[in-house]
BAVONU-998852 format. One record per residue (C-alpha): x, y negated, z. Coordinates in steps of 0.2 Angstrom, whole numbers, plus 5000, padded with zeros to 4 digits. Each point is the difference from the previous one (the first is absolute). Layout:
! residues N
XYZ ...
This chain:
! residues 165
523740104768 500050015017 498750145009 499550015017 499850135011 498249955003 499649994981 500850195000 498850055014 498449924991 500550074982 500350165011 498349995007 498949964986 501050144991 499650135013 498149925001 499850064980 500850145001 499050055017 498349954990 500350094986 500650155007 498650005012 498749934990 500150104983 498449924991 500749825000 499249874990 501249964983 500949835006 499449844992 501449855000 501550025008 501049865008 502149994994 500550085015 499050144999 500350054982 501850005006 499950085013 499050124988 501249994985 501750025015 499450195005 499650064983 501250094992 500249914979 498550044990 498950075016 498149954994 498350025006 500649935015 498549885011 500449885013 498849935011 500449905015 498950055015 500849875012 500649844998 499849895016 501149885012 498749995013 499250155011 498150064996 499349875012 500849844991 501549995011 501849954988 501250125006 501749885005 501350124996 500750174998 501150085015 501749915004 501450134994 500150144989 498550064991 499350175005 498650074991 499050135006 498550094995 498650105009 498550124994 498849985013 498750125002 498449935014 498850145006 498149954996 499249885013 501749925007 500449845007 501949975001 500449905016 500349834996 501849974994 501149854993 501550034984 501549895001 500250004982 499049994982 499450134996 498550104987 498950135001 499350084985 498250125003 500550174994 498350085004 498649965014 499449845006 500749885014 499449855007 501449895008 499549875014 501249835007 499850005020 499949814999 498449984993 499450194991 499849934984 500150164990 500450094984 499350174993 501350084988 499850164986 501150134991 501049894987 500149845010 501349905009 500449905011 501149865008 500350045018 499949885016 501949955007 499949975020 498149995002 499150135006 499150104989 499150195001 499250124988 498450125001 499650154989 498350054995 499650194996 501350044992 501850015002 501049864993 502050024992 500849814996 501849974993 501049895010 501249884995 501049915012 501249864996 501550005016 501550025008 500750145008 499750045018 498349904996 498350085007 498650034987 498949965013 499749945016 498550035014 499049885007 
């Protein structure tokens, strides 16, 4: 079997989006079906006999929140980073592109993220995720409280996280 270094990063990815959700989120709901590939994945970092173990999958998208199919991971070697982010109440972030896939998962607070194109928008809570724009320009407001998100980006070294606009 051959395995890929962008099927290293996504396993890598959803891994780090459970572990993030359940170490963030301690009242998670019990996990209904799970697909092959996570009750592998499940099964893989378990040590023999390990039970009581839930899986749920928070995440699983090939395209961006708005619709838009991502067309590929970063060229060269995979780099995966990480990022607790913690907003101030009533903030906008300046608007701001990613050149690579990449999650966020709502620790606590709520955030509303708006495309530049045409503001369609999206209100996310504690517990939720989601699917982040590549290249197209994107912000996100606070309400009156402060908002922490987990990160997960999917790239390559010497890669920006993000980019102004």
């Amino acid at each position: 079997m051959r395995i890929r270094a962008r099927n290293i990063t996504a396993w890598a990815m959803a891994g780090m989006v459970m572990f993030g959700a359940a170490a963030a989120h301690e009242t998670s709901q019990p996990a209904g079906e799970l697909d092959s590939s996570a009750s592998q994945a499940a099964a893989g970092a378990t040590a023999p006999g390990a039970s009581g173990i839930q899986v749920e999958t928070l995440l699983k998208a090939d395209s961006s929140w708005d619709g838009v199919a991502y067309a590929a991971y970063p060229e060269g070697r995979p780099e995966l980073t990480v990022v607790r982010l913690t907003i101030p109440p009533h903030t906008t972030l300046p608007w701001h592109t990613h050149p690579m896939p990449n999650a966020a998962y709502v620790v606590s607070g709520q955030i509303v993220v708006e495309k530049q194109a045409d503001g369609q928008k999206r209100t996310l809570g504690a517990g939720q995720v989601l699917a982040e724009m590549v290249d197209t320009p994107h912000r996100g407001t606070t309400g009156d409280e402060p908002v922490v998100l987990m990160v997960f980006y999917a790239g390559a070294p010497d890669m920006p996280l993000s980019v102004g606009h």
